[in-house]
N, C-alpha and C positions, 0 to 999 in steps of 0.2 A: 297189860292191855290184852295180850291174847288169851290170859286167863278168863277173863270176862268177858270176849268172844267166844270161849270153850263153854264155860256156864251157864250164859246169859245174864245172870244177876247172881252178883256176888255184895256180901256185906263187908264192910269196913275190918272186921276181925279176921273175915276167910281169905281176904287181898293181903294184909297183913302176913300171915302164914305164906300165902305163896310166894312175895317179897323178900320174907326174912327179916322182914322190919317188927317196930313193937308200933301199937297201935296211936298213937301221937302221930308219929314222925307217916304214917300209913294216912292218917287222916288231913295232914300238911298236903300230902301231894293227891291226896285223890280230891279234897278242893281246888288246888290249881289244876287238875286236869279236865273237872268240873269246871271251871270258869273260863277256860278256854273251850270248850265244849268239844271236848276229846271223848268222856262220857256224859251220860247223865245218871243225876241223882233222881232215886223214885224213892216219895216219902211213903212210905205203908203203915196203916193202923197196928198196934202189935199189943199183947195182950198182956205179956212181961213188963214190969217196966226196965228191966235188964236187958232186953232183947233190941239188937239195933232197927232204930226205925227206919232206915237208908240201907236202899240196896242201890248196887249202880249198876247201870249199862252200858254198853257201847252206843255213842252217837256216831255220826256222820262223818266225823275229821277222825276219829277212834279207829272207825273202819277203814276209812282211807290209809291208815297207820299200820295196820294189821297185815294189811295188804304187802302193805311198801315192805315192813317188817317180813314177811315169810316169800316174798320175793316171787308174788301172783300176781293176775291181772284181777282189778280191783272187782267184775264181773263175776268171780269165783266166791268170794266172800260172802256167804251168804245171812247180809243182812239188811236189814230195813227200816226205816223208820218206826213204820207201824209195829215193828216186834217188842217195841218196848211198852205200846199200848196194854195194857194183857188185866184181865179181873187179877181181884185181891186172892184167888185159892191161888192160881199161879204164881203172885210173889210171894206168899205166905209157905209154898211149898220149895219154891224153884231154890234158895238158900239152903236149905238143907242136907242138898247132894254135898256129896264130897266134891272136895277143891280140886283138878284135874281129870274129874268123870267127863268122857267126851257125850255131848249132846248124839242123839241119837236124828 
């Protein structure tokens, strides 16, 4: 979860990697985390057809999570609904970063 706070938008392979998990047992839990809406899934046009269409984000109960998780006042965390609003260059780009690059 806090990888995806550090990111923004991560895809189902690059959560994978940062779990240590293989990508099945990655995509098990990033739909229950999705269905409980801990993230959310943002579907993107994509031009591969190898390329994953789902990038996820942090939702609302995510953040609330992150918070508790790193042991801040949840007004620290800085995130928001609208940030997962964003045009298609932003998701199209925002994956690409390496897993662990801290947002600036």
């Amino acid at each position: 979860m806090t990888s995806v706070y550090s990111c923004r938008f991560l895809t189902t392979p690059q959560i994978a990697r940062t779990i240590s998990r293989d990508e099945r047992t990655t995509q098990s839990i990033l739909t229950r985390l999705s269905s409980a809406r801990y993230l959310t899934a943002v579907r993107r046009p994509v031009a591969e057809p190898s390329a994953p269409d789902i990038v996820y984000a942090l939702a609302q109960r995510g953040a609330d999570l992150v918070a508790s998780h790193l042991d801040v006042d949840r007004g620290r965390i800085r995130w928001k609904k609208y940030h997962n609003l964003v045009g298609l260059p932003f998701v199209e780009r925002s994956p690409a970063r390496r897993v662990g690059q801290r947002r600036s």
